[in-house]
C-alpha positions in Angstrom: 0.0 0.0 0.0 1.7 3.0 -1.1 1.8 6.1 1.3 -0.2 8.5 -0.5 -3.0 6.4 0.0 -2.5 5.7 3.6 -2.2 9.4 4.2 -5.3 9.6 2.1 -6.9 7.4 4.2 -5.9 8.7 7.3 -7.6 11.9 6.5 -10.7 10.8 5.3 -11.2 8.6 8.1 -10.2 11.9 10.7 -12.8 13.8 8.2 -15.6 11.8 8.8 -15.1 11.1 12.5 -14.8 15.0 12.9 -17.9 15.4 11.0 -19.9 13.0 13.1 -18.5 14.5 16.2 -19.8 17.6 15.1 -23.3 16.2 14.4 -24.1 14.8 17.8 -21.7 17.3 19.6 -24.2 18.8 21.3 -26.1 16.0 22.9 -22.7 14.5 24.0 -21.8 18.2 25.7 -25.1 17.9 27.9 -24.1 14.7 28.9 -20.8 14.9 29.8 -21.5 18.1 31.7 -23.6 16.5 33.7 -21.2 14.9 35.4 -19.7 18.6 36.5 -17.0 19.4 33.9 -17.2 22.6 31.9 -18.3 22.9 28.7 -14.1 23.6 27.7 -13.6 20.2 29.7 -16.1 18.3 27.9 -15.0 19.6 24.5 -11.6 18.4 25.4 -12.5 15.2 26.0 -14.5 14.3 22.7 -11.6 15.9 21.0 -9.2 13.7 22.9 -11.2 10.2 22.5 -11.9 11.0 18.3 -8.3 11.9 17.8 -7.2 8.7 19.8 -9.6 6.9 18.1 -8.1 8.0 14.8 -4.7 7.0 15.3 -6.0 3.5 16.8 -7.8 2.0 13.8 -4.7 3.8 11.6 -2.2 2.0 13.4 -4.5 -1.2 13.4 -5.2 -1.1 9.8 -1.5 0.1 9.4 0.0 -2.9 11.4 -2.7 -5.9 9.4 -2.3 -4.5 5.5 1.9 -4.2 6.3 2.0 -7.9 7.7 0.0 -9.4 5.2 1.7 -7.6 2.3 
């Protein structure tokens, strides 16, 4: 798989995430606040979680397609 495509890939996958993070953003905020964090807090944490969750299904896919090549 050539690395082009795997960057490629990695944004598309951040794209989508970020879009759908975006989408039920709000929903997510009320709950999370609810447990007493800010609004900055809460924000934080989604941000943290989808970026980690990025880089974990990269490094999965990453680590299968290079050991099966």
């Amino acid at each position: 798989m050539g690395r082009k495509l795997v960057l490629v890939g990695f944004w598309l996958l951040g794209y989508f995430l970020g879009f759908f993070a975006w989408l039920v953003r709000a929903p997510l905020l009320s709950a999370i606040e609810s447990f007493g964090l800010s609004s900055d807090a809460a924000g934080a944490l989604i941000t943290g979680f989808a970026g980690s969750l990025v880089m974990l299904v990269g490094v999965i896919l990453w680590s299968y397609l290079s050991s099966s090549s």
